[in-house]
C-alpha positions in Angstrom: -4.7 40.6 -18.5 -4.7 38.9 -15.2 -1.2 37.1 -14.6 -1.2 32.5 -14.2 -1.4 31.3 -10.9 1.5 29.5 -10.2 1.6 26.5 -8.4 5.1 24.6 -7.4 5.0 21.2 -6.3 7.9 19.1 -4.8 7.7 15.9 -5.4 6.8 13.7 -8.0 5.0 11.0 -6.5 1.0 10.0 -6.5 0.5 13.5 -4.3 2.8 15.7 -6.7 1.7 14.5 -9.9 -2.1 14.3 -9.7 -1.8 17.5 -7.8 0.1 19.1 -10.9 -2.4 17.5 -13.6 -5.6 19.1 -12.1 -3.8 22.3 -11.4 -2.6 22.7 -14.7 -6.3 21.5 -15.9 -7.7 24.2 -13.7 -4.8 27.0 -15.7 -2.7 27.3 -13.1 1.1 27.4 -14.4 2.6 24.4 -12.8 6.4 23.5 -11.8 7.2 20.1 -10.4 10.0 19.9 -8.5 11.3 16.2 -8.9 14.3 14.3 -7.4 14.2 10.7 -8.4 12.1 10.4 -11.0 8.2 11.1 -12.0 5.9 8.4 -10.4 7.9 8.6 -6.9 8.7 5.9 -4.8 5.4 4.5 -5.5 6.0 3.4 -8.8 9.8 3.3 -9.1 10.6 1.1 -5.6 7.7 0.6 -3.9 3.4 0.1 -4.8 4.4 -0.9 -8.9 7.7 -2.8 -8.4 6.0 -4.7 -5.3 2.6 -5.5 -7.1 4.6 -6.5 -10.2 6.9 -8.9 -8.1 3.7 -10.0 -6.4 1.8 -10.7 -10.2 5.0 -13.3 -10.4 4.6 -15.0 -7.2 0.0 -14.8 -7.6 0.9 -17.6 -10.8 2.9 -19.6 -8.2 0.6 -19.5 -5.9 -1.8 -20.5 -8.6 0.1 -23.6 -10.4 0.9 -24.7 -6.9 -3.2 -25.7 -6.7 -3.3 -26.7 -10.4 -3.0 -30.5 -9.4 -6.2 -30.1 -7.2 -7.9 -29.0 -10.6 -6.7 -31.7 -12.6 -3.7 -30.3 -14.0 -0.5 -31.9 -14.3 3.0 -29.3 -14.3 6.1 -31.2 -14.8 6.9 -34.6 -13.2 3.9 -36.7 -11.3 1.9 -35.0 -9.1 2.6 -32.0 -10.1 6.2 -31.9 -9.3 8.9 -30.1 -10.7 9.0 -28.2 -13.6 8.2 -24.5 -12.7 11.1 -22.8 -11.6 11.5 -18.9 -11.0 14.1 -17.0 -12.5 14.3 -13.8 -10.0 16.7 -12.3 -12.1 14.4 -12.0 -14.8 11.5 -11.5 -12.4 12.9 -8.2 -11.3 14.3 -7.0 -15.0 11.3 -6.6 -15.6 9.8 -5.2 -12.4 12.4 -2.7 -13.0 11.2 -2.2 -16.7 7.7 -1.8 -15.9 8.2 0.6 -13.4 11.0 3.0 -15.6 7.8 2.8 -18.5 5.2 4.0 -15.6 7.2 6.6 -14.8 7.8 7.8 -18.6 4.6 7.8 -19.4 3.6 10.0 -16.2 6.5 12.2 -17.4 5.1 12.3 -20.7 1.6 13.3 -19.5 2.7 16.5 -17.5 4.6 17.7 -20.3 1.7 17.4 -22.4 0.0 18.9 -20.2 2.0 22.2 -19.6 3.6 21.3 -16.8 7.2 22.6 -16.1 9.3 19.6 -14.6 12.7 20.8 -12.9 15.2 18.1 -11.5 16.8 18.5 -8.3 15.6 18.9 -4.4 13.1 21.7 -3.5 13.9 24.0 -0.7 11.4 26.6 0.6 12.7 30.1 1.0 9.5 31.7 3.0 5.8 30.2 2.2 6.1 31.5 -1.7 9.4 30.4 -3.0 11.4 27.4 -3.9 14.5 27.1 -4.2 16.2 24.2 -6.6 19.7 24.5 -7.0 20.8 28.3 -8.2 17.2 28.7 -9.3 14.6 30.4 -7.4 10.7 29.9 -8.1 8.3 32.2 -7.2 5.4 30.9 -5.9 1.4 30.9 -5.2 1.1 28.3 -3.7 3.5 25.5 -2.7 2.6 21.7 -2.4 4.7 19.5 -0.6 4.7 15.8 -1.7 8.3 14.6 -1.0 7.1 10.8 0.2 8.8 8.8 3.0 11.9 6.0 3.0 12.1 3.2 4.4 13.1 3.3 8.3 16.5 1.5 9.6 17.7 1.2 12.8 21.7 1.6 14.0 22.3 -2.3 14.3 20.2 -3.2 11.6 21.6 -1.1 8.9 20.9 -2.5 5.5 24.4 -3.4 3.2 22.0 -3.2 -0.7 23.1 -7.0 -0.8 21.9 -9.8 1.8 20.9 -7.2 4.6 17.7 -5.1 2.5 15.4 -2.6 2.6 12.0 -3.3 0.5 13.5 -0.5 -1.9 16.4 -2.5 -2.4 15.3 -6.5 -3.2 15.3 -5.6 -6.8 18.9 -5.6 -7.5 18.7 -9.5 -6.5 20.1 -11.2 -9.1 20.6 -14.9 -7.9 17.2 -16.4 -5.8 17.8 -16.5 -2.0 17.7 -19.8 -0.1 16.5 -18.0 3.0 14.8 -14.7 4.0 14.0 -13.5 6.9 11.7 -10.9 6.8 12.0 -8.6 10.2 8.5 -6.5 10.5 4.9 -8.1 10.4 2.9 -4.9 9.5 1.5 -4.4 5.9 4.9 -4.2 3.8 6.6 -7.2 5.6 3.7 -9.6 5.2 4.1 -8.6 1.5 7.4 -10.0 0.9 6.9 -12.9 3.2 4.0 -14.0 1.3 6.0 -13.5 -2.1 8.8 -14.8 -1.7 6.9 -17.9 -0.3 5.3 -18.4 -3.2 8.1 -17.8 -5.5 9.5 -21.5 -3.6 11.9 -19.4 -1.3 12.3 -20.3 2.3 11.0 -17.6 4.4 11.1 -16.7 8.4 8.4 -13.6 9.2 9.8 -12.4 12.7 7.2 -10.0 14.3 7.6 -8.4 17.3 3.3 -8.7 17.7 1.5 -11.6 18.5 0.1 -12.3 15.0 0.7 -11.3 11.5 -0.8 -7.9 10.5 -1.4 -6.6 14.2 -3.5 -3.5 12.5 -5.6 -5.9 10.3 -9.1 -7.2 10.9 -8.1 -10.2 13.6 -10.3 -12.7 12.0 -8.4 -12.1 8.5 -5.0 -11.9 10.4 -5.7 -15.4 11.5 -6.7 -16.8 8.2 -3.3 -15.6 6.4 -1.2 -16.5 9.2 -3.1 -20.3 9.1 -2.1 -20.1 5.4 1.4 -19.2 5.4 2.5 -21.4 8.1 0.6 -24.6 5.9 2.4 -23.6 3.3 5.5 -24.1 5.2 6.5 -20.5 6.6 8.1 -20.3 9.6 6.3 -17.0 11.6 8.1 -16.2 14.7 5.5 -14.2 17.3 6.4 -11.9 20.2 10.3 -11.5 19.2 11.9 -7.8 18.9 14.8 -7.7 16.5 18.2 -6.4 18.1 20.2 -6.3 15.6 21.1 -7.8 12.2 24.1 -8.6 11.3 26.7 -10.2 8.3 29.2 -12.9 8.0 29.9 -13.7 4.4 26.6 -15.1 3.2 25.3 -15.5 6.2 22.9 -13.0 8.1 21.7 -13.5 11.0 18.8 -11.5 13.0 19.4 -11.5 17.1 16.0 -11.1 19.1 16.3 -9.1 22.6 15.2 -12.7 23.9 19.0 -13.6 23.3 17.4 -16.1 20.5 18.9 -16.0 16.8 17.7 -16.8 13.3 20.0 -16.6 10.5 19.5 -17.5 6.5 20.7 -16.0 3.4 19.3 -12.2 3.2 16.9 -10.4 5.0 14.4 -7.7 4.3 13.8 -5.0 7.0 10.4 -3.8 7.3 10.3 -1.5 9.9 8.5 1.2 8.8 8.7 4.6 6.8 10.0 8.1 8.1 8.7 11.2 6.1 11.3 12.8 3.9 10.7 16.2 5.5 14.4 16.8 6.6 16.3 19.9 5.5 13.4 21.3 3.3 13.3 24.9 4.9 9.5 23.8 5.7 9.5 24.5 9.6 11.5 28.1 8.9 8.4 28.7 6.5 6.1 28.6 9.1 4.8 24.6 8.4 4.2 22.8 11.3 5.5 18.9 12.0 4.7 16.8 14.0 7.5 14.9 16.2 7.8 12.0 14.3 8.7 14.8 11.2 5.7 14.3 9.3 3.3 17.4 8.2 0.7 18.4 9.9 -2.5 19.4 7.1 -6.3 19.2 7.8 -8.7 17.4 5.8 -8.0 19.6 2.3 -4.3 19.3 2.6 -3.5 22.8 4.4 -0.6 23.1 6.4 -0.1 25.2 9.0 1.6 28.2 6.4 -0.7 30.2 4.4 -0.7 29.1 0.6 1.4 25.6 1.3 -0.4 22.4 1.2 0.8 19.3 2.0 0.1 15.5 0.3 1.0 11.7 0.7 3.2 10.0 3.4 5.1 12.9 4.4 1.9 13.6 6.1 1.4 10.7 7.4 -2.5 10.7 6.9 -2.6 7.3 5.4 -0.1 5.8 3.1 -1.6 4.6 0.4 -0.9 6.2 -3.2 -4.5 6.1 -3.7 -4.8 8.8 -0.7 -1.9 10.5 -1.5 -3.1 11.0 -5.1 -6.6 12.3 -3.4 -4.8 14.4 -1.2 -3.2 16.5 -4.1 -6.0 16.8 -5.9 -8.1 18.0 -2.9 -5.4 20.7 -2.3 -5.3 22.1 -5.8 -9.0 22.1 -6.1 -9.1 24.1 -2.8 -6.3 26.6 -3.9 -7.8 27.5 -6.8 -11.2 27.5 -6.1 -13.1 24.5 -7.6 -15.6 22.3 -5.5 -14.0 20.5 -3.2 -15.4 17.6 -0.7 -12.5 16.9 2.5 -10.8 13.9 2.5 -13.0 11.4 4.0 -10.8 8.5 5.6 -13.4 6.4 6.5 -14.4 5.8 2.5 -10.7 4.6 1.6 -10.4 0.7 1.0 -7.0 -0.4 1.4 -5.7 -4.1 0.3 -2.8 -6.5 1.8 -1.3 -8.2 -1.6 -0.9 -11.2 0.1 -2.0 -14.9 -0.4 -5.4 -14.7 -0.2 -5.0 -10.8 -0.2 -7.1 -8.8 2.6 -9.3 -5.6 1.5 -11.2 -3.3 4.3 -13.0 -0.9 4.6 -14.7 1.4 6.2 -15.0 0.7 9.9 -13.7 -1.7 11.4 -14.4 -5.0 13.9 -12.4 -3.6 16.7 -14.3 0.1 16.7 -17.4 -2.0 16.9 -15.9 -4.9 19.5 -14.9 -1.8 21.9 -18.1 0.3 21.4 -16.8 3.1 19.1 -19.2 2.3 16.5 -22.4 0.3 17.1 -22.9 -2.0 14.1 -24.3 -5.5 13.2 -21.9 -7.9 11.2 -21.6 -11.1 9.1 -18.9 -13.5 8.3 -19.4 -15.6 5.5 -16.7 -18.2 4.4 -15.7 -18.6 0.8 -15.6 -22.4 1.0 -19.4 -22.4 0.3 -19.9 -20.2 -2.7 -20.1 -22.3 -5.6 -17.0 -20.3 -7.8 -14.6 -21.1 -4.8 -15.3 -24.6 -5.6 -14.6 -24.5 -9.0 -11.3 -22.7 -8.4 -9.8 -24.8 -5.4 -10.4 -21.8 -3.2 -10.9 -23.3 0.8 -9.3 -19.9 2.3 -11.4 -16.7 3.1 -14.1 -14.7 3.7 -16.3 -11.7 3.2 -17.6 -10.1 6.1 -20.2 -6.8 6.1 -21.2 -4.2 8.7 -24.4 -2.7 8.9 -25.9 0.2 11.4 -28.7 -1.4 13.5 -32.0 -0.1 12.5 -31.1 1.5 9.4 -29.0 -1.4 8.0 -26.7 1.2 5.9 -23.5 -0.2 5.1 -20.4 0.6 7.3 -18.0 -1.3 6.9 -16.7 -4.7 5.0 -14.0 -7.3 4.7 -13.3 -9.6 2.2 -10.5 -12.5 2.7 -9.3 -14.2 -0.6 -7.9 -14.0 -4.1 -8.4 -11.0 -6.1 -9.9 -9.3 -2.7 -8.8 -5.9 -4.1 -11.3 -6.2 -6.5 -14.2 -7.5 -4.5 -13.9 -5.0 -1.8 -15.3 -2.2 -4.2 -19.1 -2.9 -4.5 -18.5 -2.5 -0.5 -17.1 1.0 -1.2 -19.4 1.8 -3.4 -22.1 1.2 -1.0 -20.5 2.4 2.1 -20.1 6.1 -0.1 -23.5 6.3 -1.5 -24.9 5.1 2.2 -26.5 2.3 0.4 -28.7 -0.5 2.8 -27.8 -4.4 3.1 -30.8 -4.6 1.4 -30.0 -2.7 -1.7 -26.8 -4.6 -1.5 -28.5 -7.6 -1.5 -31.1 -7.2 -4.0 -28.6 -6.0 -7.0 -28.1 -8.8 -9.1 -24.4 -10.8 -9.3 -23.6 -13.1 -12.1 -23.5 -16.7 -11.2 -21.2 -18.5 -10.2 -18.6 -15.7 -8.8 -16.9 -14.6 -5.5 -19.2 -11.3 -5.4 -22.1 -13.7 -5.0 -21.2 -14.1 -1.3 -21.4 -9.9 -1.1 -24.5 -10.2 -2.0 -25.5 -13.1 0.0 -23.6 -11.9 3.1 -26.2 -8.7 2.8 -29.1 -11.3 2.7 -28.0 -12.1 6.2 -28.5 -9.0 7.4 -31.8 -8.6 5.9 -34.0 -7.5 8.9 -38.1 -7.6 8.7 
């Protein structure tokens, strides 16, 4: 009888836990190694509690256009009435995100899989130790995740100075919070906690919002947040961040302050690769101390694999989770495509929200990538209308000649849904044409899709 292959995994996360369900679908005997709980940091303090905090602050946004549709909320006008109860708001991010991570739990067990608390070490490329207990090992997955990043004079107090792993412990609204990073996470939280009614200062040390987002949707969500009253601060570094009382207050290198009643440091994520035994077992990092795989999760150690941000690859849970699955499909022999960067759509959960995919307007501004493009506004299309919608886009790129599908963006609400009929095309190589010609139900937003890839129609 040939003896299980046996497959550990440290970490729970998106990389760990879809890693562990196809190995145990392909009989491997499985171990996850888990710390903090199944689901990770992406669904116990960071993608679920975030979107859910975000679902509260989308309805806001919403009733806040309701008197442009007719509707009357509280006093005249609109005025009054709708209040937020963070409190409440975050009991029950906090709730959702303990019930994602039981049912996860609940699914690897049923599944066979062996789930052992404490922190993975590895002793060599084919055992882990956890605690007093050693594991022998196949092969070893690494999906241990990142943390938040903090600086010596910004160090965060779980109170008024935060990290975004932190803002669900708020118990009483803040009057004012400055948000310190502009990149995906901190244009987030700005854009929530506007919309929940909260004063909110973004400071960013770029010169717009987003600095690694499509320019022409950077500028639309920048336009909207600073109509809606935020107050964006371009082109100033933090210092430092300090506390008096319930006062914070953020010093730029400028030698300009901003103070208000909490703020939320964005500054980026550093891979939780530290004191894991990995570089004594032979896995390479790189110097910022994430791993270094190839395109089906390898590392640089024979029989460990590595998934999710600790790699640093991209850090979405949705690459993560395809990362794990590519390495355990590898190991034990199933087909197996590499991971494919350029077909991952990513989304901004802002107000409007930003999607992309694909490549992108800078590749083909500086010449990486020769592609012709559209930009269509939402204001026209006839759904927008109906739903007070004057923000957005949807923009398409096409290879010249061929007209295959490249690229897209799409600008507005519920973006994250709309950008996938652009993935689906940009995957299957589909034309603007074919685009164009499959039929859309009128009125809706993915009318303009279809009639942005009229636009490139070419005779």
């Amino acid at each position: 009888m040939t003896a299980m292959t046996r497959v550990v995994i440290i970490g729970g996360g998106p990389g760990g836990y879809e890693s562990a369900l196809v190995a145990a679908q392909l009989g491997a005997d499985v171990v996850v190694v888990d710390r903090d709980g199944l689901g990770g940091s992406a669904v116990l303090t960071d993608c679920v509690p975030s979107k859910t905090l975000i679902a509260t602050a989308e309805l806001m946004t919403e009733v806040s256009g309701a008197g442009e549709l007719g509707v009357t909320i509280g006093g005249t006008g609109g005025e009054g009435g709708v209040a937020v109860d963070l409190a409440r708001v975050n009991q029950r991010v906090l709730a959702l995100a303990q019930a994602q991570s039981e049912d996860i739990e609940e699914r690897l067990v049923k599944e066979g899989v062996r789930i052992v608390r404490g922190i993975g070490r590895l002793e060599g490329p084919s055992r882990v130790a956890v605690g007093d207990e050693t594991i022998e090992a196949d092969a070893i997955l690494i999906a241990t995740g990142a943390a938040p990043r903090t600086l010596p004079t910004a160090q965060p107090d779980g109170e008024r100075i935060l990290t975004w792993e932190q803002v669900y412990a708020l118990t009483e609204t803040p009057e004012h919070v400055i948000v310190v990073g502009s990149g995906v996470t901190g244009a987030e939280f700005a854009s929530a906690y506007l919309s929940l009614g909260i004063e909110v200062t973004l400071v960013s040390s770029r010169d717009r919002v987003l600095p690694g987002e499509d320019a022409d949707a950077s500028a639309v969500l920048e336009d909207v947040l600073t109509r809606r009253g935020m107050h964006v601060m371009s082109q100033s570094r933090m210092q430092s961040v300090t506390r008096d009382g319930d006062v914070v207050t953020v010093s730029l290198t400028d030698g300009r302050s901003v103070s208000g009643s909490h703020v939320i440091l964005a500054l980026g994520s550093i891979p939780n690769t530290a004191g894991l035994g990995l570089e004594e077992a032979g896995v390479t990092l790189d110097d910022g101390g994430f791993v270094q795989v190839d395109r089906v999760s390898r590392t640089s150690a024979r029989g460990v694999y590595a998934a999710g941000d600790c790699t640093g690859v991209f850090m979405l849970a949705s690459v993560a989770a395809m990362q794990g699955r590519i390495a355990m499909w590898h190991f034990l022999g199933d087909a197996v495509a590499p991971l494919d960067l350029a077909k991952v759509s990513s989304n901004v959960f802002t107000a409007p929200e930003i999607a992309t995919v694909g490549w992108s307007q800078t590749q083909i501004d500086d010449g990486s990538v020769l592609a012709e493009t559209v930009m269509l506004p939402l204001a026209g299309n006839a759904r927008a209308k109906m739903q007070g919608v004057h923000d957005g886009f949807v923009k398409l790129f096409c290879r010249p000649g061929t007209g295959t599908i490249v690229g897209g963006v799409v600008v507005g609400p519920r973006a994250s849904e709309l950008i996938h009929p652009i993935t689906l095309a940009l995957s299957e190589s589909l034309t603007a044409d074919q685009l164009a010609q499959t039929f859309t139900v009128y009125p809706s937003m993915s009318g303009s899709i279809a009639e942005a890839a009229r636009r490139l129609h070419h005779l």
